[in-house]
C-alpha positions in Angstrom: -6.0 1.1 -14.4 -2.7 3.1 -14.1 0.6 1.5 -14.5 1.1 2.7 -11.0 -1.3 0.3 -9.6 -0.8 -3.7 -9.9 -4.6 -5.0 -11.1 -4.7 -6.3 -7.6 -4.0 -3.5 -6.0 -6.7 -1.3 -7.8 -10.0 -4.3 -7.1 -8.4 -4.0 -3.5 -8.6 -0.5 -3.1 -12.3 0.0 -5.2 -13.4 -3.1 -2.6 -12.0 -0.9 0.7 -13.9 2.2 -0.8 -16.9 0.2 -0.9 -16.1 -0.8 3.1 -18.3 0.4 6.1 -15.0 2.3 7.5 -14.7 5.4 5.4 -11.4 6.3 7.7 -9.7 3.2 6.8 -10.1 4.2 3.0 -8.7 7.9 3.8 -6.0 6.5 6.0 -5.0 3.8 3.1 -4.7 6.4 0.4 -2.8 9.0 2.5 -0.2 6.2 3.2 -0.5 5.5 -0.8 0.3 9.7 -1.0 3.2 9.6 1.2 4.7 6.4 -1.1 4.3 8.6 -4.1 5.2 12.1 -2.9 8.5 10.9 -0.6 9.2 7.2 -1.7 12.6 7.5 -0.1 10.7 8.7 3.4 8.2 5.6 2.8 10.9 3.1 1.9 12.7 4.6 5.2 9.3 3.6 7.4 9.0 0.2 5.3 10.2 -3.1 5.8 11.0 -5.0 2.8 9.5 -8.6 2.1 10.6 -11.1 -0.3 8.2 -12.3 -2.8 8.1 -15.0 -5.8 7.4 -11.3 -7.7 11.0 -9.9 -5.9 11.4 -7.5 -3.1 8.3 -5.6 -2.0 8.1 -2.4 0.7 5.5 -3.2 3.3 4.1 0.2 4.7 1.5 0.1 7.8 -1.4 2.3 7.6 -1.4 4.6 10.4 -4.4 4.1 12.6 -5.8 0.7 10.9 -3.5 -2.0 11.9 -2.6 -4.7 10.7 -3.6 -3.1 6.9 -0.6 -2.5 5.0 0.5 -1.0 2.0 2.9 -3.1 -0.3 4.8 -1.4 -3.0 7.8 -1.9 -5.0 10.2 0.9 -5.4 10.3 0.7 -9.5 8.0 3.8 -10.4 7.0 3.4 -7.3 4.0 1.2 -8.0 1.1 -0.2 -5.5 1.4 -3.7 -5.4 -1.3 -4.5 -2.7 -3.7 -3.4 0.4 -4.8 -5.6 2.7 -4.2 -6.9 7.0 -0.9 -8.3 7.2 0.7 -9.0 10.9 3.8 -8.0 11.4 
């Protein structure tokens, strides 16, 4: 596991990979891309979250709603995937 995924985060994304929807896998890592190649961009089309962890980013993943990407800004680092409303 990288330091730039929470353990979470990874057993999420190796579960989606698994998952019958092979574009909601692309779609989740190119929003995971976009967090890591233009974090300021991402933060930007985020909305921040408070957790008992601190703040977290909450990105949607374009196409596949309500999944959403949630990140902190330190590295930045994948905290979690999964449907969120909101």
């Amino acid at each position: 596991m990288s330091a730039d995924y929470s353990q979470v985060a990874s057993d999420q994304l190796d579960a989606l990979e698994q998952c019958p929807d092979p574009g909601l896998y692309s779609a989740v890592l190119d929003t995971i891309d976009l967090i890591f190649r233009v974090p300021g961009q991402a933060q930007a089309l985020s909305t921040a979250i408070t957790t008992a962890d601190g703040i977290r980013m909450r990105l949607p993943v374009i196409g596949h709603p309500p999944f959403k990407v949630f990140w902190s800004t330190d590295g930045p680092r994948i905290e979690a995937v999964f449907p969120h409303p909101g």
